[in-house]
C-alpha positions in Angstrom: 13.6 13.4 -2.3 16.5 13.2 -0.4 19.9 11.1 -1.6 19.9 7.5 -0.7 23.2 5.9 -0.1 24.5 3.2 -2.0 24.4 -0.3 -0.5 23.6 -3.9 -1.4 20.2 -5.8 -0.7 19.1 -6.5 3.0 16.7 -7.2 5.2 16.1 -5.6 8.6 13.7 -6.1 11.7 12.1 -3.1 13.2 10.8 -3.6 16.7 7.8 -1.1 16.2 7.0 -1.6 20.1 3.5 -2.8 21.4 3.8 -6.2 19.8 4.4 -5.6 16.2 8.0 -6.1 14.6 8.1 -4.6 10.4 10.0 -6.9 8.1 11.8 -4.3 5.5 13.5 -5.1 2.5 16.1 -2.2 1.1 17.3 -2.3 -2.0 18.8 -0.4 -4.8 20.2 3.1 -5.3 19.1 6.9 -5.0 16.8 9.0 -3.5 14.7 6.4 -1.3 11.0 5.4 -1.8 9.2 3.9 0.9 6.8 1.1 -0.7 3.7 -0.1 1.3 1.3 -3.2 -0.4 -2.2 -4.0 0.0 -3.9 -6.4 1.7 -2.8 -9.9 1.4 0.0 -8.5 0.1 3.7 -8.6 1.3 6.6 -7.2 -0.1 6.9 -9.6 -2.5 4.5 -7.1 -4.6 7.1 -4.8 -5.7 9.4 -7.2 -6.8 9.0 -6.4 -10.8 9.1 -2.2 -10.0 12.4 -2.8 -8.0 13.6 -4.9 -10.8 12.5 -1.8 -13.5 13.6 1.1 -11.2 16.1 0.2 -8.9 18.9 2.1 -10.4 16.9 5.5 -9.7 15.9 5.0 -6.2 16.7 3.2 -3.0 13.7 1.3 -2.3 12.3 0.5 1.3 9.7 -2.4 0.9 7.7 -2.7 4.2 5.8 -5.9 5.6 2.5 -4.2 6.6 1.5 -5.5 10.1 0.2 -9.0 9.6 1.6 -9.6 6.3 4.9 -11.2 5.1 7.3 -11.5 8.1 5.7 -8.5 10.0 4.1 -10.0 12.9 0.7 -10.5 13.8 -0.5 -8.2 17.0 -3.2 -10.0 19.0 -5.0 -6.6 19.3 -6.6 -5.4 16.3 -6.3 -1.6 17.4 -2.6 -1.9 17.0 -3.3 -2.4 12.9 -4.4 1.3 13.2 -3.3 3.5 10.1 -2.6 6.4 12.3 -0.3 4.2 14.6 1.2 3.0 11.4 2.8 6.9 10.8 4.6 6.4 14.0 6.0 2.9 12.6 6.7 3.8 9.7 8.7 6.9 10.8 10.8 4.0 12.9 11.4 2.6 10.0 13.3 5.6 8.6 15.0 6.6 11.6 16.2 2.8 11.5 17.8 3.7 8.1 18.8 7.1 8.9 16.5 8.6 6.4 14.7 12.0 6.8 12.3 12.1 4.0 10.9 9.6 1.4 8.6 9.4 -1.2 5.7 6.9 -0.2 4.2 4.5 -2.8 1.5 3.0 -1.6 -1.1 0.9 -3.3 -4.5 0.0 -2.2 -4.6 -0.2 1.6 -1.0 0.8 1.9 -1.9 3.8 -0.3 -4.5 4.4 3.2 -1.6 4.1 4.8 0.7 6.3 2.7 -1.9 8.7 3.0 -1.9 9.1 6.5 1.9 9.0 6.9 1.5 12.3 4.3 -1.0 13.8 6.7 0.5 12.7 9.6 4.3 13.1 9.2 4.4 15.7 6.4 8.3 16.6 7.4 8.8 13.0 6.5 7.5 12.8 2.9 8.6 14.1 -0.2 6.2 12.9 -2.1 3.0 10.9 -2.8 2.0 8.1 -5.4 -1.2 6.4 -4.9 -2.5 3.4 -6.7 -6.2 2.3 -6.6 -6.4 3.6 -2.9 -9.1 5.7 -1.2 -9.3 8.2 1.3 -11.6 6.2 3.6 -15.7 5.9 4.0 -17.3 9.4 4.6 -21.1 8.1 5.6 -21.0 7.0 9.1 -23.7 4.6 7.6 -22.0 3.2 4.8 -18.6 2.6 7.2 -20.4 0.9 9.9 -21.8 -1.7 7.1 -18.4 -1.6 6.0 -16.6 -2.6 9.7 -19.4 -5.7 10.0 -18.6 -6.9 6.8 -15.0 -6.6 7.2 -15.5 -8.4 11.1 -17.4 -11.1 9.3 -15.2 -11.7 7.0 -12.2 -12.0 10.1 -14.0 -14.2 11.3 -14.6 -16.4 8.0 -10.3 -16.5 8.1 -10.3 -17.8 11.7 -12.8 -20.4 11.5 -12.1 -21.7 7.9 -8.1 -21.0 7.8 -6.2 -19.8 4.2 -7.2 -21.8 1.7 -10.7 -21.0 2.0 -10.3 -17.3 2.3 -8.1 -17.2 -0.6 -11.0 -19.6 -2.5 -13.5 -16.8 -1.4 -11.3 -13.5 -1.8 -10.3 -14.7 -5.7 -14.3 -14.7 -6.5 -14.1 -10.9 -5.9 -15.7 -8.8 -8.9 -12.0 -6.7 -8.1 -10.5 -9.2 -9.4 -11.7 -10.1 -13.0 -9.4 -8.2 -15.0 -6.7 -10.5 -13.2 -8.2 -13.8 -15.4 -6.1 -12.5 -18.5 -2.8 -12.4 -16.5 -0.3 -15.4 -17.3 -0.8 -18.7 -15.4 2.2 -18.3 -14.1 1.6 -14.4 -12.6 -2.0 -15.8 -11.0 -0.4 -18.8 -9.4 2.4 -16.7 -7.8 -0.3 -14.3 -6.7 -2.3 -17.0 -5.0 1.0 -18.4 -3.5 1.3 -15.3 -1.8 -2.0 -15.0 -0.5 -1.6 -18.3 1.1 1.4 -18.1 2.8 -0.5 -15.2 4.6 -1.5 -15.6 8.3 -5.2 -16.1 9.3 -4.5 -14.1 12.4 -2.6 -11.2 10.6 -5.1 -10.8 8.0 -8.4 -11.2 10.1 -6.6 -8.2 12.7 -5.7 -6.2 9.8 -9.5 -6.4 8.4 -10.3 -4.7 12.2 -7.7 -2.5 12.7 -7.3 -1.0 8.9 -9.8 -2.1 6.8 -12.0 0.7 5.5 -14.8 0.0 7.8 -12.0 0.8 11.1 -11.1 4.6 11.0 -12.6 8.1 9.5 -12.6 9.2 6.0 -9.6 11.8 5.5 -11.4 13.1 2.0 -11.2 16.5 4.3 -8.0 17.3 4.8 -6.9 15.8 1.2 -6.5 19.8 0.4 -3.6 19.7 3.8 -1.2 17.5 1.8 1.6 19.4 0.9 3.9 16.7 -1.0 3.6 16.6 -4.8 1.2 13.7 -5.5 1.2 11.0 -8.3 -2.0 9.3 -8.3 -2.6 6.0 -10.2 -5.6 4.0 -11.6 -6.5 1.6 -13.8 -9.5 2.1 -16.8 -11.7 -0.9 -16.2 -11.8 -0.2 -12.2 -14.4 2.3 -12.2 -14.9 2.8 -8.8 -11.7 3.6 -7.9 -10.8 5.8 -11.1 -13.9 7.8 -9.6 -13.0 8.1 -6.1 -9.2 8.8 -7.6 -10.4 11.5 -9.8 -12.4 13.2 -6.9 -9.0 12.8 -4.8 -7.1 14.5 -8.0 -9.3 17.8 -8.0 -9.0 17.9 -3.9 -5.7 17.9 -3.7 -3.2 21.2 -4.3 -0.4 19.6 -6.2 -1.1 16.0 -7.9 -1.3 14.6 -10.9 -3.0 11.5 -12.0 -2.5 8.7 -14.5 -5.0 6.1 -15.9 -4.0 3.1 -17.2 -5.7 1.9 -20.2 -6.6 -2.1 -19.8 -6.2 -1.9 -16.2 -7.9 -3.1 -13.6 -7.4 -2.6 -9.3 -3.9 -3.7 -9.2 -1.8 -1.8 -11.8 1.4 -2.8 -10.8 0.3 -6.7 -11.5 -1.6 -6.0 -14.9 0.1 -3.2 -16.6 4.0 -3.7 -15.1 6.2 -1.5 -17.6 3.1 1.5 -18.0 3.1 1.4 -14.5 7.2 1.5 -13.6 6.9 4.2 -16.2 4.7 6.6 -14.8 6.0 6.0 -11.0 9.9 6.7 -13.0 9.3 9.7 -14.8 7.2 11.2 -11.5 10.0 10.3 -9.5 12.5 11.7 -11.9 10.7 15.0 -12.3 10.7 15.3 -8.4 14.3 15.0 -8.1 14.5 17.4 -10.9 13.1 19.9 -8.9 
C-alpha cells in the first residue's frame, strides 16, 4: 500500500456532486486503509480497530451515503454501489492518495468490492468481512428488492425507533445477545441516530436486491484479498468460502465464536487478522 503521511485526527466534507456530500474521518499513521461500514452503520464502527491499529496505518473512515454525517440523496439511484467507486475515488484525490487498501464489512464490503473491480489502479488490497458478492438469480434478487422497498417504506411511515425495534429481531443478530450491555446499547445508539430517509434510499439504491451479482468477475480482482467471517454465521462463511476459491489471490480467516459482525464480537482476533494481512502487504 502506499505511504501515508503523518498527521493528527480530522474530519473532512467531500462534495461527491449530485446531492450527496461523504463525511470522512482520517486518522492515524502509515500506509492508508480506506474503511467502509454496513448498513446502519457510520463510522463510529471502526472506532476499536483504529484504536488497535492506528500506529500501522492511516485510516480513512467513510460515512456511506445516508449514514453518519453523509447526507441523504432524495434519489435512491444515487446510493448505487457502482457510483459509489467514483466517490470514493474523490475521496482519495481529496487526500492526495493514489492507492488504498479497502476494508469493507457487510454492505460496505459490496462496496469495497466494486471499488476493487471498478478502480483496480486505486486499491492495493482487499479485506472483506461478512460481505457478498450480490444475488445471482434474477428470481431470488427481485424478491430481494421488494422486500428491501417494503422495508423503506416500514422506516418512512414508522420513523427510527421502530425500525431499530424490528431490525434487532433479526436471526443475524443473535450471537450479538452475549455482547456487554454496554457494547449493545452503544450499538442501538448508533442505529438510532440514523436517518429514516438515508436508510430507506440506501435499502433502494444498495441493498442486495438493487444491482447485479459480481460472483463473475470475482476471478478479475487483481488486489491481494483478506476475507473474513465469523463461525456461527453460516450463510456468509459459505458464500465467503465460495468467494475464497473464486478469487486469484485471497486468503480467508474464520473466526471462531463469531457471528455477522466480527469486528463487534471478536474485536482483538479481528484487529489481528486485518494487522498481520496488512503488515504482510507492506512486506511485499
Amino acid at each position: 500500500m502506499d505511504a501515508g503521511r503523518r498527521g493528527a485526527r480530522h474530519n473532512l466534507i467531500v462534495d461527491a456532486g449530485d446531492g450527496l456530500a461523504l463525511n470522512v474521518r482520517v486518522s492515524g499513521d502509515g500506509p492508508p486503509l480506506m474503511v467502509l461500514h454496513g448498513f446502519t452503520g457510520s463510522i463510529e464502527t471502526w472506532d476499536d480497530l483504529q484504536s488497535r491499529i492506528g500506529a500501522r496505518c492511516m485510516m480513512i473512515a467513510v460515512d456511506l451515503p445516508g449514514h453518519g454525517m453523509s447526507t441523504s440523496p432524495l434519489l435512491a439511484g444515487r446510493y448505487d454501489l457502482n457510483l459509489l467507486s467514483d466517490d470514493l475515488e474523490r475521496v482519495m484525490d481529496s487526500i492526495q492518495i493514489d492507492r488504498a487498501g479497502i476494508l469493507g464489512y457487510s454492505m460496505g464490503g459490496r462496496a469495497a468490492l466494486r471499488m476493487a473491480l471498478n478502480k483496480p489502479e486505486r486499491v492495493a488490497a482487499l479485506i472483506l468481512e461478512s460481505a457478498s458478492p450480490g444475488i445471482e438469480s434474477d428470481a431470488e434478487r427481485e424478491a430481494r428488492r421488494r422486500a428491501d422497498d417494503e422495508l423503506a417504506e416500514f422506516i418512512e411511515r414508522e420513523g427510527m425507533e421502530a425500525f431499530v425495534s424490528r431490525w434487532e429481531t433479526l436471526s443475524l443478530w443473535e450471537t450479538q445477545q452475549s455482547l456487554r450491555v454496554e457494547v449493545r446499547e452503544a450499538l442501538r445508539r448508533q442505529r438510532l441516530a440514523g436517518s429514516p430517509a438515508g436508510f430507506a434510499g440506501s435499502l433502494r439504491g444498495a441493498g442486495q436486491g438493487a444491482g447485479e451479482s459480481v460472483a463473475p468477475r470475482l476471478k478479475d480482482i487483481e488486489a491481494p484479498s483478506l476475507l473474513i467471517a465469523g463461525e456461527l454465521d453460516r450463510k456468509y462463511t459459505q458464500i465467503m468460502r465460495a468467494m475464497h476459491a473464486a478469487m486469484s489471490d485471497s486468503r480467508m480467516v474464520i473466526v471462531k465464536g463469531a457471528g455477522h459482525a466480527v469486528h463487534l464480537e471478536r474485536p482483538e482476533e479481528f484487529a489481528a487478522a486485518v494487522r498481520d494481512f496488512v503488515d504482510e502487504v507492506n512486506r511485499v
